[in-house]
N, C-alpha and C positions, 0 to 999 in steps of 0.2 A: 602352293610352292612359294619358297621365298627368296629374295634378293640379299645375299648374306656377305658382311664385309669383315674378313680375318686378317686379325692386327698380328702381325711377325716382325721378328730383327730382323736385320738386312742379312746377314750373314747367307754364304751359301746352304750350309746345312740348314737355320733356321728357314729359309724360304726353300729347302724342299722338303721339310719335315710339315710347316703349313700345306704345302700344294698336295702333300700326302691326306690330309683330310679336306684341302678343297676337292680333291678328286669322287672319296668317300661321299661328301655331300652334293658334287656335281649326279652321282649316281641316283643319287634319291629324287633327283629331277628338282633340284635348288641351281641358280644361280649364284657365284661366288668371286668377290672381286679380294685379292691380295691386297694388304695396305701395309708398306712396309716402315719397320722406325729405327731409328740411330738412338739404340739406348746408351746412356750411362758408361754403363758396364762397358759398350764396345768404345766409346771413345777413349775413356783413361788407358791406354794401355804399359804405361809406364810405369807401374803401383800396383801390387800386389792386389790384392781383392780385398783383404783384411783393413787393409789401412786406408780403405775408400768406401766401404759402405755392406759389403757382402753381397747376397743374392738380390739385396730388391734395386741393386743396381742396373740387372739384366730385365725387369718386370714394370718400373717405376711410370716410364713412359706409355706402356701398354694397358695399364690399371686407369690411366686418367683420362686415354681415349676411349676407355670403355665407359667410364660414371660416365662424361660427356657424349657419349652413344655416337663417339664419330666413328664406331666398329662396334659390331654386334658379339664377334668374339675376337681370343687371342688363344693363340697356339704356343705353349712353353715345353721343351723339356722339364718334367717332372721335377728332378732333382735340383732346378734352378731357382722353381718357385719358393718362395719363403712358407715358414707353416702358416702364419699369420698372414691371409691375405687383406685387401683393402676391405677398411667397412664398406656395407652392399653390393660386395663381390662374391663368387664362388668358384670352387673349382666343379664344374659340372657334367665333367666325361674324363676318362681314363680309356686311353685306345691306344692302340697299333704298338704293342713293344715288339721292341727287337731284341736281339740277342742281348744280355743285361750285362756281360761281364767287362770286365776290363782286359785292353788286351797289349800287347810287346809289340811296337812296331821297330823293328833295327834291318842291319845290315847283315842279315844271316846267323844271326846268334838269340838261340833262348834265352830267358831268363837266368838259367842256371849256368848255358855256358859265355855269358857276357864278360871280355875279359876285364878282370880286377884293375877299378878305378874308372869304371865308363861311365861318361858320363848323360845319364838320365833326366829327360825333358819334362818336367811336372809342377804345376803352381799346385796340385791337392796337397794339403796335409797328409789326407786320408792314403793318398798311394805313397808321399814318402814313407809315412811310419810303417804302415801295411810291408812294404818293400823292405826297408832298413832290418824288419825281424829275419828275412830273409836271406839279403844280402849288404850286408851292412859297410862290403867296401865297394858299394856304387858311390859315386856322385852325383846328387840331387842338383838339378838345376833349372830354377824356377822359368819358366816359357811362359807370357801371355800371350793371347790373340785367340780370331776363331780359327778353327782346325785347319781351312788350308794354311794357313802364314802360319801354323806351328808345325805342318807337316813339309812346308816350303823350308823354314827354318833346319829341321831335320837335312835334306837334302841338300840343302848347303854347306853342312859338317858343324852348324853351331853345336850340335850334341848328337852323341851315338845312340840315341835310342829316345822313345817316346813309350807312354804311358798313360794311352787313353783310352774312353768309353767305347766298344765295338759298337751299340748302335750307330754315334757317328761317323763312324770308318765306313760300316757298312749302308748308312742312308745313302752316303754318298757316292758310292758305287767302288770304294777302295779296299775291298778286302784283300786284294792282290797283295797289300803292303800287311799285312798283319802276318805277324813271324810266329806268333804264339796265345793262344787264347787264356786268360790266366784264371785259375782252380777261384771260380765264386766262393768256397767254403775255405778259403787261406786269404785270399786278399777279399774282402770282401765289397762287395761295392756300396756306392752312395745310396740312401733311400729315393724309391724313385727313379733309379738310373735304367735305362731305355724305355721308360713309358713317356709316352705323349700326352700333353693334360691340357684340356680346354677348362679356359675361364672366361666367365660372362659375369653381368649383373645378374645376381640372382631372382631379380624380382618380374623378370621377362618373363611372366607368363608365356607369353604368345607363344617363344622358343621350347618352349621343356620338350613337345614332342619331339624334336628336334634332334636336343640333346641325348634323350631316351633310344634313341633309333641310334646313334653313334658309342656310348659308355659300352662298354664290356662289363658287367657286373664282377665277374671273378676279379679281373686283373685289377679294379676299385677296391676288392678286398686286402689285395695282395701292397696296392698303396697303401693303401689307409693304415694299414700293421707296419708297415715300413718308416711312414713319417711317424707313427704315432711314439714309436724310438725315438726320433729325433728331438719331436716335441717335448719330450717329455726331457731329453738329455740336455736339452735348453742351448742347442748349439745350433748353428748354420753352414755353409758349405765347408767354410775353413778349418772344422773340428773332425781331430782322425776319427771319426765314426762312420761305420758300415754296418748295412739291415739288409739282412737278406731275405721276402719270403717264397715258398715255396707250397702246391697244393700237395697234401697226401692224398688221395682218390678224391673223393666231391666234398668231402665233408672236414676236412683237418689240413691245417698250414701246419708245415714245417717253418719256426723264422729263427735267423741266425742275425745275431748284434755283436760287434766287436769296437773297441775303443783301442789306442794307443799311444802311449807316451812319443814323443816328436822324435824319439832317440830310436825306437823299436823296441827295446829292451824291457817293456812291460807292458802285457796287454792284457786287459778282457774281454771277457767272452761268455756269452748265453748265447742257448742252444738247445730250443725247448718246441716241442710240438704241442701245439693244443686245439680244439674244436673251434670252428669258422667264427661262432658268435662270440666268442671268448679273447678274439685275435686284437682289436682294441684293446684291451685291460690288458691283456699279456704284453703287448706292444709297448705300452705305459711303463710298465711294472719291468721291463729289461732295463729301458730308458733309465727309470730312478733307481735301479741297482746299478749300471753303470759309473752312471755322475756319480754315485757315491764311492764307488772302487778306484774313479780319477780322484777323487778328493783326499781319499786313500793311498794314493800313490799305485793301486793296484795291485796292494800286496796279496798274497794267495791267488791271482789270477797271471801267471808270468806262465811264457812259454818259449 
């Protein structure tokens, strides 16, 4: 058995979304020490994301304590990690998702009947433009911070409605507040969004069984077609891009890609099933039809 020390943000979610696979690993008869960090990401909170550095804002500090072995792993939500991780890093487990959609937090109003001109809490691209095809007389209004201080924000009446990840809502034990769970296949979410992804030095022998005994194989399929969109669409969190997959029985993913212009008023979309082994290449190959439909302005792809 081993002594294993997991690198997390401070954040409340982040450190119970770790204590969720310290538990995992307390089970297999490991001991497990929390090491918590103040990345980046959480200090600026003043600046949008785009204009400070994007995702490896939130990963930067936890990459260097890992080359440095002052932590054996780190615990990210999925969708924050960049595709490019650090040389002699990896991402070596895909575990625990939660419910992956995006959801409507308000004061008693759905999506559809939010009254015209409310204004909506969101620094994604991806859920303004997703949203705007929608509803296009909301008001977008860009929130930073981790989930509670933009659900505190909410509650204070800074804006009528929030627009975030149900894993989060739900890690944290607040489903009570979720007013509406929103159609994965219309808004579609982030690649990556409700899985939990460890990364380590890949070259840890000693660990692999480790890691082996935590990965889900399936739900690593269902990432790895998910980013390989992304990668491929050469964007990071800030780009309206949503990957959606899904299993069809054992053997075929359904994955769904969508892009959108920041206005809503043109989007694409692929929307393809095909065989487990085939899910990389198709994954790719939506990717570089996309980019090219944004390059395009999206013509023949409007809805």
């Amino acid at each position: 058995m081993a002594h294993l020390k997991i690198g997390t943000r401070h954040s409340q979610l982040a450190l119970a979304q770790s204590q969720l696979v310290a538990d995992r690993l307390m089970a297999l008869g490991h001991t497990v020490e929390l090491v918590p960090f103040s990345t980046r990401g959480d200090r600026v909170q003043s600046r949008a994301l785009h204009e400070v550095g994007g995702k490896g804002l939130f990963t930067q500090e936890l990459e260097q304590a890992l080359l440095a072995a002052r932590i054996d792993l780190a615990v990210h939500s999925l969708k924050d990690l960049p595709i490019d991780v650090a040389p002699g890093l990896a991402v070596v487990g895909y575990l625990l998702p939660a419910d992956r959609r995006d959801v409507l937090i308000s004061h008693g109003y759905s999506l559809a009947a939010l009254p015209e001109g409310s204004r909506i809490g969101t620094s994604s691209f991806r859920r303004m433009a997703f949203l705007r095809a929608i509803r296009p007389d909301l008001q977008f209004v860009p929130i930073r911070g981790n989930l509670t201080t933009r659900v505190d924000k909410w509650r204070q009446g800074a804006v009528d409605g929030l627009v975030l990840a149900a894993a989060g809502v739900i890690r944290l034990g607040w489903s009570s507040l979720i007013q509406e769970y929103l159609d994965p296949m219309v808004v579609v979410p982030a690649p990556g969004q409700g899985i939990l992804a460890i990364e380590a030095v890949g070259a840890r022998d000693d660990l692999q069984p480790i890691w082996a005994q935590l990965n889900d194989p399936r739900l690593e399929r269902v990432a790895r077609a998910e980013r390989a969109v992304l990668g491929a669409f050469g964007g990071g969190c800030q780009v309206p891009l949503g990957a959606y997959a899904t299993w069809i029985g054992d053997e075929r993913l359904r994955l769904v890609a969508q892009v959108a212009t920041l206005d809503g008023l043109s989007i694409g979309r692929q929307d393809v099933e095909c065989d487990v082994g085939d899910a990389l290449k198709v994954g790719t190959q939506l990717g570089q039809q996309l980019a090219q439909a944004g390059a395009q302005g999206m013509t023949g792809s409007h809805r």
